[in-house]
Rosetta silent file (secondary structure, phi, psi, omega in degrees, C-alpha in Angstrom):
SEQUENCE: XXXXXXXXXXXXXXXXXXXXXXXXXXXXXXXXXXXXXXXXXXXXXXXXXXXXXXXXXXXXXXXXXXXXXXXXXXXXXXXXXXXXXXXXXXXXXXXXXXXXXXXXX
SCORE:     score description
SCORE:     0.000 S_00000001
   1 L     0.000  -47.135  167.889    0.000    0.000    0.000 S_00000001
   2 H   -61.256  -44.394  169.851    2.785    2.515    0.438 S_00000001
   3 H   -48.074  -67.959 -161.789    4.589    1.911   -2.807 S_00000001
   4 H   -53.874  -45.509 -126.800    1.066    2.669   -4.457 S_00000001
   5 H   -93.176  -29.397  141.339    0.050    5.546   -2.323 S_00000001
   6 H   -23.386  -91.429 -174.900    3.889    6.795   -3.134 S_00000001
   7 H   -56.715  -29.693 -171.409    3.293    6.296   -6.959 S_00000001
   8 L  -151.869   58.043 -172.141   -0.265    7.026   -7.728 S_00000001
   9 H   -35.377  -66.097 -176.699   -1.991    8.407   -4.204 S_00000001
  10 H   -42.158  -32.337  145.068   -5.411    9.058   -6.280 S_00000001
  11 H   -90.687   -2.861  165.877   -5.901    5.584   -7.394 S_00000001
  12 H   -83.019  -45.260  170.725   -4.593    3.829   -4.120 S_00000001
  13 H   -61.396  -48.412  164.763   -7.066    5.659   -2.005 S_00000001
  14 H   -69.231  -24.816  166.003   -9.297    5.063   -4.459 S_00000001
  15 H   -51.853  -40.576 -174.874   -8.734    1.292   -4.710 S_00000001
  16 H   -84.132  -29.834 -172.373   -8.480    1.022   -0.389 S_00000001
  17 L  -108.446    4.517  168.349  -11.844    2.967    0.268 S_00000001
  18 L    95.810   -2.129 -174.494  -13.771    1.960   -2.439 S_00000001
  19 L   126.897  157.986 -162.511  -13.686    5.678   -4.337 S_00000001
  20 L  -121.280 -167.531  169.043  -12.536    9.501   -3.968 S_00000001
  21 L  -139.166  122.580  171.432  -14.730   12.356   -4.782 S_00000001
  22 L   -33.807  122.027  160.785  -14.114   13.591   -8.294 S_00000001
  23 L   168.187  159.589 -160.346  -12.521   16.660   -9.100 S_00000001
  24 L   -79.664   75.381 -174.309   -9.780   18.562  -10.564 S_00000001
  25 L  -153.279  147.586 -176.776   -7.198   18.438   -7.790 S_00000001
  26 L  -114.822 -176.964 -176.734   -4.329   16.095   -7.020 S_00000001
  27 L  -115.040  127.231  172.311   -3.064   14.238   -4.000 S_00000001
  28 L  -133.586  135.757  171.132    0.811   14.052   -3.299 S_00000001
  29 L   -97.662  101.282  135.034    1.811   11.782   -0.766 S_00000001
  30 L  -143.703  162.855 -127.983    5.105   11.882    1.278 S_00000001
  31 L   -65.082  101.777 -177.189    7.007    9.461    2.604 S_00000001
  32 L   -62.851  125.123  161.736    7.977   10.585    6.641 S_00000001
  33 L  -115.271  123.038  179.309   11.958   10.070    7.298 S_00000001
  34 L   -33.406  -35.267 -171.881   13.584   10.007   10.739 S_00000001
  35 L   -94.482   24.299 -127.102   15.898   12.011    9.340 S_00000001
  36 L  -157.737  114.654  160.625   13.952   14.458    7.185 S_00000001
  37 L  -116.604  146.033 -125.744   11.531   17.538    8.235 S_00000001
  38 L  -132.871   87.012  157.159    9.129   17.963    5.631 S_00000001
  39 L   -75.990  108.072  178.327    8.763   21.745    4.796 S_00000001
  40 L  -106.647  135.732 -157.023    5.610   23.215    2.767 S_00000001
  41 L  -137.549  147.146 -154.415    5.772   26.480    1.300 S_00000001
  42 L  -103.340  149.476  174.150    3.123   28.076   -0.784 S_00000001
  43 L    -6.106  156.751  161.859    3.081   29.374   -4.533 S_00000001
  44 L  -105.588  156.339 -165.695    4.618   32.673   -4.952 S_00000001
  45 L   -73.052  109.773 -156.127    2.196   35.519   -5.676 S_00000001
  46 L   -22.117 -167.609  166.222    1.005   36.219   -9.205 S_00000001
  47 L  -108.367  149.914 -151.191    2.179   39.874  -10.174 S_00000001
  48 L    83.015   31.892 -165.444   -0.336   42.140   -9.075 S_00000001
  49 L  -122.259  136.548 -173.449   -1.267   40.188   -6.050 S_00000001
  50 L   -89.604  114.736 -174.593   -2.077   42.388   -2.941 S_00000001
  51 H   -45.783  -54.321  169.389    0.842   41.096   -0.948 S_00000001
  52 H   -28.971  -47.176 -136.345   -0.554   41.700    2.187 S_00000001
  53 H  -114.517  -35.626 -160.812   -4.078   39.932    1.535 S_00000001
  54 H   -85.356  -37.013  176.102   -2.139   36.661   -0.266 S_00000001
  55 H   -71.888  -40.115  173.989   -0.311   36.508    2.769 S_00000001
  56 H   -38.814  -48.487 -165.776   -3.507   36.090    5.276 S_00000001
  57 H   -61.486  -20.789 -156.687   -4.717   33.462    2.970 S_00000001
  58 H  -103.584  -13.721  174.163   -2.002   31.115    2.880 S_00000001
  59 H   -71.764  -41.437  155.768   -1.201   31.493    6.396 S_00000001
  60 L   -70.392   25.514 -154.772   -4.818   30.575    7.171 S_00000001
  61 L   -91.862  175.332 -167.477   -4.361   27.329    5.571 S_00000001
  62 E  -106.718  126.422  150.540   -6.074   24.289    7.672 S_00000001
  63 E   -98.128  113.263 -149.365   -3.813   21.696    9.171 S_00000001
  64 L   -92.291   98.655 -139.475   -5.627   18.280    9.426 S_00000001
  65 L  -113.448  112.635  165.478   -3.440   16.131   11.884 S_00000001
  66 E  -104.733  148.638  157.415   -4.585   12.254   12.396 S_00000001
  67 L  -146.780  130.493 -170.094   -3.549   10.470   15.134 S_00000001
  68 L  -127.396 -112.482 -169.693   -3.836    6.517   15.178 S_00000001
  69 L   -84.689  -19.821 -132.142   -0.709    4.379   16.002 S_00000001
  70 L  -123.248  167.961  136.245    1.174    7.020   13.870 S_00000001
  71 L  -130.109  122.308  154.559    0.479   11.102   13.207 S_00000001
  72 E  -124.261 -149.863  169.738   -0.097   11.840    9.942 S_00000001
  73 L   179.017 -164.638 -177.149   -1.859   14.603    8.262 S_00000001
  74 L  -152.811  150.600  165.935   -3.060   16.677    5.240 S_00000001
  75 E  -121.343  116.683 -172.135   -2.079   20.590    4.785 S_00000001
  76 E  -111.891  125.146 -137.698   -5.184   21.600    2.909 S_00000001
  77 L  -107.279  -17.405  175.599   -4.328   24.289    0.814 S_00000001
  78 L  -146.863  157.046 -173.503   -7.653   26.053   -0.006 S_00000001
  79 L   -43.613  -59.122 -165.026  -11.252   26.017    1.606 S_00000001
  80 L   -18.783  -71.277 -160.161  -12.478   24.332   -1.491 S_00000001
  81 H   -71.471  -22.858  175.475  -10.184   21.252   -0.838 S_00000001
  82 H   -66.670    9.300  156.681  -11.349   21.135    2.832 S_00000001
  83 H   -91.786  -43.161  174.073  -14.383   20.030    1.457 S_00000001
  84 H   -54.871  -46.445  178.134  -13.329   17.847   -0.642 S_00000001
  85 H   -51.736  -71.983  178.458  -11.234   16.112    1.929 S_00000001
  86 H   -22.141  -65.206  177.227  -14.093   16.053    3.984 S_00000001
  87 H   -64.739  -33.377 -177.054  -16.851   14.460    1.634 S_00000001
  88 H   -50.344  -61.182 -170.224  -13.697   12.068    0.708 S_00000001
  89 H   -44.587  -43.511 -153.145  -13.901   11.216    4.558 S_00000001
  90 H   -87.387    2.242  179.170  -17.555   11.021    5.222 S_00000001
  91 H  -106.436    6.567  166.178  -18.149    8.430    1.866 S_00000001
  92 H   -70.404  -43.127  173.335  -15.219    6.688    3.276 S_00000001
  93 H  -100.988  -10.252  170.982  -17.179    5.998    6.288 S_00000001
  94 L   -89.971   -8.738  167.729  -20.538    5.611    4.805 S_00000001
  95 H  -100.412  -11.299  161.069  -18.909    2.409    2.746 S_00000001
  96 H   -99.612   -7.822  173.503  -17.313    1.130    6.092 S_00000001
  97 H   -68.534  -52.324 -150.020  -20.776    1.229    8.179 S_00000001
  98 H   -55.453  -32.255 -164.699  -22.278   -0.811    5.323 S_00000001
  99 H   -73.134  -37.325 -157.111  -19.442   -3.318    5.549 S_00000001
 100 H   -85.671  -30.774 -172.852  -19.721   -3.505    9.218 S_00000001
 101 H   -95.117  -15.840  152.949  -23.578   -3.820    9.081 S_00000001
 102 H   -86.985    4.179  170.497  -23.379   -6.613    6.558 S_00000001
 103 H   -79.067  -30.885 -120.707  -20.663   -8.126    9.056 S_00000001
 104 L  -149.381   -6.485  153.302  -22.989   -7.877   11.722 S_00000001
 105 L   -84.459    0.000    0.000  -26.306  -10.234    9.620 S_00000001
């Protein structure tokens, strides 16, 4: 599962849950190293961009932190995609009740 989620995130996720929610955006995956901090740094600002204004936004960005055995996370880079993650999440979980409720006849 990590080599795919490496090479192709968008079709590994889709392949482990069963489907993604559509939509013009990609996924990048990577790979945590003991030895390695993992710096994200945002676009730089067309010309003409009120400097000021570009900076609130990117600064405001949402950091979604899981913690299971692990921490992992998502840096979601615009509202938009916090929806997306989000509907990703809740049809993620509406295809693992079913499984669990046809586990459970």
């Amino acid at each position: 599962m990590r080599a795919q989620l490496l090479a192709d995130p968008k079709s590994a996720l889709s392949a482990y849950f069963g489907g993604i929610v559509d939509g013009d955006y990609r996924i990048e995956v990577i790979e945590q190293r003991s030895d390695t901090i993992t710096a994200v740094i945002p676009t730089p600002p067309g010309s003409g961009t009120d400097v000021p204004t570009r900076l609130v936004e990117v600064s405001g960005r949402i950091y979604d932190i899981l913690h299971t055995s692990g921490i992992g996370g998502y840096l979601i880079p615009t509202e938009a995609l916090t929806w997306v993650l989000r509907d990703m999440r809740a049809q993620w979980a509406a295809a693992d009740e079913g499984q669990d409720a046809a586990a459970d006849t």
